[in-house]
C-alpha positions in Angstrom: 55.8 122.0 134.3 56.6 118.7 134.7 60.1 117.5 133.6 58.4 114.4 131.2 56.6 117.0 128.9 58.6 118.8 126.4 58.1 122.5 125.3 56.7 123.5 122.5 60.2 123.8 120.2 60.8 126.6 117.9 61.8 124.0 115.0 58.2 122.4 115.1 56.0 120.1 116.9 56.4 115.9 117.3 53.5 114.6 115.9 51.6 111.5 115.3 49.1 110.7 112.9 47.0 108.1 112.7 45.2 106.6 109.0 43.2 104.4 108.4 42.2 103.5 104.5 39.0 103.1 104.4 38.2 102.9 100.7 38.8 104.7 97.1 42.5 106.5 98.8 41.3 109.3 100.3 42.1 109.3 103.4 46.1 108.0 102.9 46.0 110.8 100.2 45.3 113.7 102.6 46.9 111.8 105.5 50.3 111.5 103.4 50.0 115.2 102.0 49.6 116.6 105.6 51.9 114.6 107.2 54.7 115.8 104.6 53.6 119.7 104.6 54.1 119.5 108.3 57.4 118.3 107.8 58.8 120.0 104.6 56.9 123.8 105.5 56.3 123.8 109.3 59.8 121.6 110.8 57.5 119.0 112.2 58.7 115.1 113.3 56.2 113.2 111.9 55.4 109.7 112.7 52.7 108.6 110.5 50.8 105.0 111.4 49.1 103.3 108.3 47.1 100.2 108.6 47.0 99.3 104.5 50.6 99.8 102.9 49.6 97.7 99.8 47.1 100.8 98.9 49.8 103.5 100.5 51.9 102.1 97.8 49.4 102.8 95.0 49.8 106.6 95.2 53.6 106.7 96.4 55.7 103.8 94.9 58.3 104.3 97.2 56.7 102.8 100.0 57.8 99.3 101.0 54.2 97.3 101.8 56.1 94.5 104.1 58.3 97.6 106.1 57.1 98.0 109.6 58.6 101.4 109.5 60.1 103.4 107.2 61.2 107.0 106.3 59.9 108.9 102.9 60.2 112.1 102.7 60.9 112.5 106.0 58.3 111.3 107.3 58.5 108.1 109.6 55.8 105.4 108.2 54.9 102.9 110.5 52.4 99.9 109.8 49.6 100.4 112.0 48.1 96.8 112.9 45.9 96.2 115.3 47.5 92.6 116.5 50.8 94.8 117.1 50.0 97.7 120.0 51.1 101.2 118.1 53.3 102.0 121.1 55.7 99.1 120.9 56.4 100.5 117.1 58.1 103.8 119.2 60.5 103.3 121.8 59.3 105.0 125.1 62.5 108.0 124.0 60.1 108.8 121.3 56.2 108.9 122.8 57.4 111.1 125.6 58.4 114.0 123.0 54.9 113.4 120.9 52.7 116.9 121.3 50.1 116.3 119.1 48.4 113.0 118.3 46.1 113.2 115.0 43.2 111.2 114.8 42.3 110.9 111.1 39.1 110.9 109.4 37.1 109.2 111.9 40.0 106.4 112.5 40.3 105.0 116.0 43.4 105.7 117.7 43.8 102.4 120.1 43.1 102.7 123.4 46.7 101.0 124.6 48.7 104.1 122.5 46.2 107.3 124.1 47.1 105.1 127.7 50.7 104.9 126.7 50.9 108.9 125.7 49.3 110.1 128.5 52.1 108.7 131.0 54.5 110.0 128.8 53.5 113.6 128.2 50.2 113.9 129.9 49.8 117.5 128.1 49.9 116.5 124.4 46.9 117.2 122.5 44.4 114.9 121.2 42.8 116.4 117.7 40.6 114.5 115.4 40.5 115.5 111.8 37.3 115.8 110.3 36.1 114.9 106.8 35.6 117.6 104.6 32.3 119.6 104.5 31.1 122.9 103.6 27.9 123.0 105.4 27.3 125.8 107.9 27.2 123.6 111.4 30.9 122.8 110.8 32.1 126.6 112.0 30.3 126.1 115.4 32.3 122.9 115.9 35.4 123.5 115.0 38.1 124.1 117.5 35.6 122.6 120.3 36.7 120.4 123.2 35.7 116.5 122.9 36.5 115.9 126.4 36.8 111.9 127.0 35.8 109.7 129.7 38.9 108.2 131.8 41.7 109.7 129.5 43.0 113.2 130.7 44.7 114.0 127.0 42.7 117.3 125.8 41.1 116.3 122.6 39.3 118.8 119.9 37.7 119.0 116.9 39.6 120.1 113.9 37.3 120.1 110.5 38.6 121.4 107.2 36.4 123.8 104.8 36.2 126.6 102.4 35.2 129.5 105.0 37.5 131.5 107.5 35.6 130.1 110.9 37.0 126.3 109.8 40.5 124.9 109.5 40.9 125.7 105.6 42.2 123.5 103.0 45.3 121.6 102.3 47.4 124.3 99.9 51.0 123.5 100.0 53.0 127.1 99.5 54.2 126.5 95.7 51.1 124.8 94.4 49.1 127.7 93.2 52.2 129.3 91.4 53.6 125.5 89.8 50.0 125.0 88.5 50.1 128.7 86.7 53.6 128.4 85.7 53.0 125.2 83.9 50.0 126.8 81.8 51.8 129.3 81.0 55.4 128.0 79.9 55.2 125.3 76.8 58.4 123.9 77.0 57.0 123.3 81.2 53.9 121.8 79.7 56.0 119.5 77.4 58.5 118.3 80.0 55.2 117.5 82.0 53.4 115.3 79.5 56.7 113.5 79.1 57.1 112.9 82.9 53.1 111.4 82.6 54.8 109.3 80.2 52.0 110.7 77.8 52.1 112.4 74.6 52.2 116.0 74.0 48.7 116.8 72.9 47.9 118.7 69.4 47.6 122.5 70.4 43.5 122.1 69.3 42.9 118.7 71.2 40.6 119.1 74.4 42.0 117.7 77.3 40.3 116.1 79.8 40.4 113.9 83.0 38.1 111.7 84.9 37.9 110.3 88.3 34.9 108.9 89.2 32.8 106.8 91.0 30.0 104.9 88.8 28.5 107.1 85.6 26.2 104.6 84.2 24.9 107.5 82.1 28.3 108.3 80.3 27.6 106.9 76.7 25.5 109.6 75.3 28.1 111.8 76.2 31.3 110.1 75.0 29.3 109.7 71.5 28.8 113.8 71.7 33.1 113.6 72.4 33.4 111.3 69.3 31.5 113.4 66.8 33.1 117.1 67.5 34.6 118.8 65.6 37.5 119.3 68.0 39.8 116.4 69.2 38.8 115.7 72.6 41.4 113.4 74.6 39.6 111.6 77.9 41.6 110.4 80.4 40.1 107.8 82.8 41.6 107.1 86.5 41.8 103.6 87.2 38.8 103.2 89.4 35.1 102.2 88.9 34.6 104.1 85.8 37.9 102.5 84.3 36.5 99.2 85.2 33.0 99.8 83.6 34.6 101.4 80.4 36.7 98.2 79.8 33.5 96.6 79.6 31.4 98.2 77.4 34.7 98.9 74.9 36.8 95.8 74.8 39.6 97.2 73.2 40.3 99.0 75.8 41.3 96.0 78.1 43.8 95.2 75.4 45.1 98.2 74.9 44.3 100.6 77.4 43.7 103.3 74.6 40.3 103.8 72.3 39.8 106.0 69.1 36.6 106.5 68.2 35.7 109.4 65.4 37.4 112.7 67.1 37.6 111.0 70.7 40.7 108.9 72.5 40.0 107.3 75.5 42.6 106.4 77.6 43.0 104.8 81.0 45.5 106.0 83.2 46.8 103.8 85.8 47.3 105.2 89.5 50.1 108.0 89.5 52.1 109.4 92.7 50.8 112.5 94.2 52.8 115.6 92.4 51.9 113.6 89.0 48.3 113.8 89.7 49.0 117.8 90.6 50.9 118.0 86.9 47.9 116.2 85.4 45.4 118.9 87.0 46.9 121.3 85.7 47.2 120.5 81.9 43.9 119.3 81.4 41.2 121.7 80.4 38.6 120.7 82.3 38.7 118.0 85.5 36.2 115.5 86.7 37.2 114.7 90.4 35.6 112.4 93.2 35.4 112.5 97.0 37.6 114.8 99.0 42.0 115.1 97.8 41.0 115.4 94.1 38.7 118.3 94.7 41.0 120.3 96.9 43.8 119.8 94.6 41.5 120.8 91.3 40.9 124.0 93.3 44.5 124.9 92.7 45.0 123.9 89.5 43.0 126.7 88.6 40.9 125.1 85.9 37.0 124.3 85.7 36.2 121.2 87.9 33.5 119.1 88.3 32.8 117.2 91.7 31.7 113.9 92.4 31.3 114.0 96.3 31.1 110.6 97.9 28.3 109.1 98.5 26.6 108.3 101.1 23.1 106.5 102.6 19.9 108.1 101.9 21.5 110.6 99.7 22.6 112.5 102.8 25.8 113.5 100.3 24.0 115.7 98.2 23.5 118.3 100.7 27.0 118.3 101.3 27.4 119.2 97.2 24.8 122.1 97.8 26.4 123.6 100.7 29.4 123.6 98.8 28.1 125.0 95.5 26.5 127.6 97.6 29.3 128.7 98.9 31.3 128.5 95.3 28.4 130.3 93.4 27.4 133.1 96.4 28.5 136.0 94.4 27.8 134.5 90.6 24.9 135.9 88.5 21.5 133.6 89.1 21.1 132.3 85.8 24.9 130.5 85.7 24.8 129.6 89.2 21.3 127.3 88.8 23.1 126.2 85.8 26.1 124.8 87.1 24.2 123.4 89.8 21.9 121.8 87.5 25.2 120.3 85.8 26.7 119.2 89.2 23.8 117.2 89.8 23.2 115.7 86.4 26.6 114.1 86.8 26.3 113.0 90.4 22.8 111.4 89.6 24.1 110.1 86.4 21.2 111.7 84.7 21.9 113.1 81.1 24.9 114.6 81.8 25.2 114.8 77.6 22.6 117.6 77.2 24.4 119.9 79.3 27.7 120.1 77.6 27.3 122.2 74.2 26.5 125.0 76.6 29.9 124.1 78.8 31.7 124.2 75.4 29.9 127.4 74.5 30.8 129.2 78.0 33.8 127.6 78.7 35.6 131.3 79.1 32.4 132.0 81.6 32.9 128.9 84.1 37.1 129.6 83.9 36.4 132.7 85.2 34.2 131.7 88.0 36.9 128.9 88.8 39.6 131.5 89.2 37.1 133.8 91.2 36.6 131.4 93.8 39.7 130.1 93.7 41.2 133.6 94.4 38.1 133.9 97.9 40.2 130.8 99.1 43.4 131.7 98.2 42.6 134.9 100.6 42.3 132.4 103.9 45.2 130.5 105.6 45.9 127.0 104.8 45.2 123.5 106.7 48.4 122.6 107.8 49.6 126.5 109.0 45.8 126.6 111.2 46.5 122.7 112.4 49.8 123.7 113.9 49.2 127.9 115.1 45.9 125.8 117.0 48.2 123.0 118.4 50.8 125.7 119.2 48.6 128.4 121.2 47.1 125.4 122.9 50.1 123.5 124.0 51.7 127.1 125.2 48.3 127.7 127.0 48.7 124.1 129.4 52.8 125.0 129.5 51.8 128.4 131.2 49.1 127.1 133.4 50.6 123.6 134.5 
C-alpha cells in the first residue's frame, strides 16, 4: 500500500460530500441529515460542500450564508462555488486522508477536485447518491461500478429505497422511539407544541400538516374541514401551497392564521430539521412532498400522504405506484385500490374532497397499515450504516490487493 493512502480507521471514514440545491430543499435536507448521522452514529469526518448557504440557512439557522467554512454539528460546511476550485477550500493535509467522496443527487463533483483526490489518495471511492425510487430496476443497479474515462477513482452507484437489495432509508437510531415516546407522554407532547412555538391543541381538535407542491383543487376540501363537527387545525409549510392560500384568503397574509366555522388555517414558516420531526409526530395525519418529508413521515408512525415530485411527461407517477405497491403488497384489495385512488386524487389535484369522509371513517384502518409497513422497513438496515459497511468492505478490498 502506498504510504499517501490512509487505512480504513476504526473511528470512521474521511468523507466528503458534495450538494447541490437544486430546488424546494431536498437535497440540502438529506445531504445535511446524512452528513450528521455519519458523524454523530458512525465517527465519520465529514466535510460537507454546499453551493446555496442562503437556502442551507432556511432549514438550520445556525448556518452563517457569507462563511466559506464552517463547523455545525460537527460537521465542516464549506461553500461550494464554482469560481473558487473545491480543493483550494482543503489544505492538501486534509484531501490526502479523504476515503470516500459523495456525489449527491445527480450534483457534479468538479473535475479540478476528482484530479486533486486522485493524487492524493488514488484509492478513495467515488459513490454517487441516487434519488429516491421504489421501482424494481433500482436493485439491479445498486452497488454497480460506473467506471469513468481518464480518472482512476473507483466510482459506484449507491440508490436509496424501501427493499433489502437497495441502500435503505435515512433512519437515525432514536427516531422511531422519540416519535412513539412523544405520542405517548402528554406532558412530551406539550413541551413539544411549546418548542413549535404553537399552542397545545384541544384533546378533540384534528391535527394536521401540509407540504405541498401546487393543489389547485384544495377548496372543496378545506370547506368539508370548515363544516365538521370536529375541530380540524391545518398547518401549511411555507411553500407553493402557502403562497396560493394567501391569495385566495387574504387574511391570512396579515395574519398568518384563518378561522373559518370548525377550521384554523395556519401557515408555518420553515423550521430546523428535529422541529419538522416533532411536528410529524403530533399531527394526525401528514401531507408530505418529494423525497426528506416522506422518509421522515415514515417514522413518525402516523398516516401520510405523498406528493412525489414531479416530473415531465408524468414520468413521476410511476415512481408513486411502484412505491404504493410496494406499501400496499400485503393489504386486502379493496383498501389498497382505495388508497391508491386517494394518492392519485391528490397528486392530480382531482377531487381530493370526496375521498375524505371515508379517511375519517377508517382512520383506525389506514393507522394500522402505516405501522405495518413501517414495522417491514424498520426490519432492513438503515442508509447511513449500508453507505459506510459498502465504503468499508470496499476500501479494505483495494488496501488488501494494492
Amino acid at each position: 500500500m502506498s504510504e499517501s493512502v490512509a487505512a480504513v480507521p476504526a473511528h470512521g471514514l474521511s468523507v466528503v460530500m458534495f450538494c447541490s440545491v437544486i430546488d424546494n430543499f431536498g437535497d440540502i435536507g438529506i445531504c445535511w441529515r446524512l452528513s450528521r448521522q455519519l458523524v454523530a452514529e458512525h465517527g465519520c469526518q465529514v466535510r460537507l460542500f454546499v453551493d446555496d448557504l442562503q437556502s442551507f440557512a432556511r432549514i438550520c439557522p445556525q448556518v452563517a450564508p457569507a462563511a466559506l467554512r464552517q463547523r455545525i454539528n460537527d460537521v465542516d460546511i464549506l461553500h461550494w462555488q464554482t469560481a473558487l476550485p473545491a480543493q483550494t477550500l482543503l489544505e492538501a493535509a486534509e484531501l490526502c486522508t479523504v476515503q470516500l467522496c459523495i456525489e449527491a443527487l445527480a450534483c457534479t463533483v468538479p473535475a479540478e477536485f476528482l484530479n486533486a483526490l486522485e493524487q492524493a489518495n488514488p484509492q478513495a471511492l467515488w459513490l454517487n447518491l441516487e434519488y429516491l425510487t421504489a421501482e424494481d430496476w433500482a436493485g439491479g443497479c445498486h452497488g454497480l461500478p460506473s467506471p469513468q474515462a481518464g480518472v482512476r477513482l473507483k466510482k459506484y452507484f449507491f440508490f436509496p429505497g424501501f427493499t433489502g437489495d437497495v441502500g435503505g432509508l435515512l433512519r437515525e437510531s432514536n427516531v422511531v422511539a422519540s416519535a412513539r415516546y412523544l405520542q405517548q407522554d402528554a406532558d412530551a407532547r406539550a413541551v413539544a407544541w411549546r418548542q413549535l412555538g404553537l399552542t397545545l391543541p384541544a384533546p378533540d381538535c384534528r391535527v394536521i400538516s401540509v407540504f405541498a407542491y401546487s393543489q389547485a383543487g384544495i377548496q372543496p376540501w378545506l370547506d368539508l374541514l370548515a363544516s365538521d363537527n370536529r375541530p380540524n387545525w391545518l398547518l401549511v409549510a411555507e411553500g407553493a401551497l402557502a403562497q396560493y392560500l394567501r391569495v385566495c384568503y387574504p387574511a391570512l397574509q396579515q395574519h398568518g392564521v384563518l378561522q373559518s366555522g370548525s377550521l384554523t388555517l395556519q401557515i408555518l414558516p420553515f423550521v430546523p430539521q428535529p422541529d419538522y420531526d416533532l411536528l410529524l409526530a403530533l399531527c394526525d395525519l401528514n401531507f408530505v412532498r418529494g423525497e426528506d418529508s416522506v422518509i421522515r413521515a415514515h417514522w413518525a408512525g402516523r398516516p401520510f400522504i405523498w406528493q412525489i415530485y414531479r416530473q415531465a411527461e408524468q414520468a413521476h407517477l410511476e415512481k408513486l405506484h411502484a412505491f404504493l405497491t410496494l406499501m400496499l403488497a400485503d393489504e386486502p384489495p379493496a383498501l389498497a385500490a382505495w388508497w391508491r385512488q386517494l394518492h392519485l386524487a391528490w397528486e392530480q389535484e382531482q377531487n381530493f374532497a370526496a375521498f375524505w369522509p371515508q379517511l375519517v371513517d377508517n382512520f383506525d384502518e389506514i393507522q394500522g397499515l402505516m405501522l405495518r409497513w413501517q414495522h417491514k422497513l424498520l426490519a432492513q438496515q438503515d442508509l447511513a450504516s449500508n453507505l459506510v459497511r459498502f465504503a468499508q468492505n470496499r476500501l479494505i478490498m483495494s488496501r488488501n490487493f494494492s
